[in-house]
C-alpha positions in Angstrom: 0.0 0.0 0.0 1.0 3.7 -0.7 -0.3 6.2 1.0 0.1 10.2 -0.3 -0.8 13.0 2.5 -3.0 15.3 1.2 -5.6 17.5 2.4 -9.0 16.6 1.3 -12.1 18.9 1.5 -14.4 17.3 4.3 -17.5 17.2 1.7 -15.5 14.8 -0.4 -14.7 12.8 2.8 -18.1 12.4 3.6 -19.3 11.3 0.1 -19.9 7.6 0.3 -16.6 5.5 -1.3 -19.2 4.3 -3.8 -20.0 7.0 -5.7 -16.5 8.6 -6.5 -14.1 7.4 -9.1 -10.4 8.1 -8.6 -7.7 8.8 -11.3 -3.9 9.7 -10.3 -0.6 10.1 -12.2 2.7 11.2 -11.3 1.4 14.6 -10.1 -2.4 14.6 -10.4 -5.0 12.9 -8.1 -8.7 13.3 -9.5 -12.2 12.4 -7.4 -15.1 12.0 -9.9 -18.5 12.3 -7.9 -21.3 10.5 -9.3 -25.7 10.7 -8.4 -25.0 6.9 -8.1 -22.8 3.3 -8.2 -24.3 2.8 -11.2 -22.9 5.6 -13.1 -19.6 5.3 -11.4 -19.2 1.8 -12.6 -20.2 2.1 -16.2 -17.9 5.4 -16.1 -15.1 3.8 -15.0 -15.6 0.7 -17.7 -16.2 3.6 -20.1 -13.0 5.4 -19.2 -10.5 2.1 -19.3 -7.5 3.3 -20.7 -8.2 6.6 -21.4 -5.8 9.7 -20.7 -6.8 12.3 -18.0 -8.0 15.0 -20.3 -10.0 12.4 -22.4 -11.4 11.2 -19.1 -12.5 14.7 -17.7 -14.1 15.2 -21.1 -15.9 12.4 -21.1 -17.2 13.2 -17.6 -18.6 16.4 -18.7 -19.9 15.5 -21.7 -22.0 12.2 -19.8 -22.3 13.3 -15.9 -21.5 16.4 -14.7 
């Protein structure tokens, strides 16, 4: 396990685990909210692969 310290806003704490989505690379950590696990899940098979500007993208185009 690997754990980064980082300061989290409290509202995304408090958002069940379920419904976010979480993307990182070398200096980027991303929390995608979602209405429900349903959409998180097909989002994240949607999203396999995908680069973090093609991901954000797709998020606004589908969910936000």
């Amino acid at each position: 396990m690997i754990c980064i310290k980082a300061e989290i806003p409290v509202e995304i704490c408090q958002i069940d685990d379920e419904l976010k989505a979480i993307y990182h690379c070398k200096d980027t950590v991303c929390i995608w909210v979602f209405k429900s696990r349903l959409d998180r899940n097909k989002f994240v098979d949607e999203t396999v692969g995908m680069k973090k500007k093609d991901r954000e993208d797709h998020y606004n185009s589908f969910y936000k």
